[in-house]
C-alpha positions in Angstrom: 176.7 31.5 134.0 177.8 28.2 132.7 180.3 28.2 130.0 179.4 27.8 125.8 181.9 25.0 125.6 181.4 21.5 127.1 184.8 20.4 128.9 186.2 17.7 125.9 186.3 21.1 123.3 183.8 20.1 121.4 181.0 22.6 120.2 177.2 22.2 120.9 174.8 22.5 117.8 172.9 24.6 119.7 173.4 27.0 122.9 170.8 29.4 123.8 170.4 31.6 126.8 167.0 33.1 128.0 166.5 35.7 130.8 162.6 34.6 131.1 161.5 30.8 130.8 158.1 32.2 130.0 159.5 32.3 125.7 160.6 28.6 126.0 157.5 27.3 127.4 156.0 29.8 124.3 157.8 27.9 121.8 157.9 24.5 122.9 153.8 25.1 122.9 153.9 26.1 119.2 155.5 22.9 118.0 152.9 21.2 119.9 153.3 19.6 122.9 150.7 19.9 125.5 150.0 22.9 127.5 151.3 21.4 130.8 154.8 19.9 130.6 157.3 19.7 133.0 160.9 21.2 132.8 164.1 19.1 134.3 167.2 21.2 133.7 170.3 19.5 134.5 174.5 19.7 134.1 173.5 17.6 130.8 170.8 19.7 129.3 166.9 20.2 129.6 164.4 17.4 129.4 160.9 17.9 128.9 158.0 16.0 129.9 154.3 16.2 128.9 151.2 13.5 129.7 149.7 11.9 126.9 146.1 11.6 127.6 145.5 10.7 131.6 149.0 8.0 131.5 152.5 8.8 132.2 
């Protein structure tokens, strides 16, 4: 597990842990992105990227 607290001591606004990735693609659907995205989860948090109509 990687630690709550980045390196310089400064708190995030927001740490979350999820045993199933199956609830974050849940809720990143009901604030409406499209129902195909695709995750990138790095050392610097998680980007997410959906297609808007057939165009990256």
């Amino acid at each position: 597990m990687l630690p709550l607290l980045p390196a310089s001591g400064e708190s995030y606004v927001l740490v979350a842990s999820l045993d199933n990735a199956r609830h974050l693609s849940s809720l990143l659907r009901a604030i409406h992105f499209q129902d195909h995205a695709t995750y990138f989860a790095t050392a610097n948090g998680l980007r997410v990227a959906v297609e808007d109509a057939k165009c990256i």
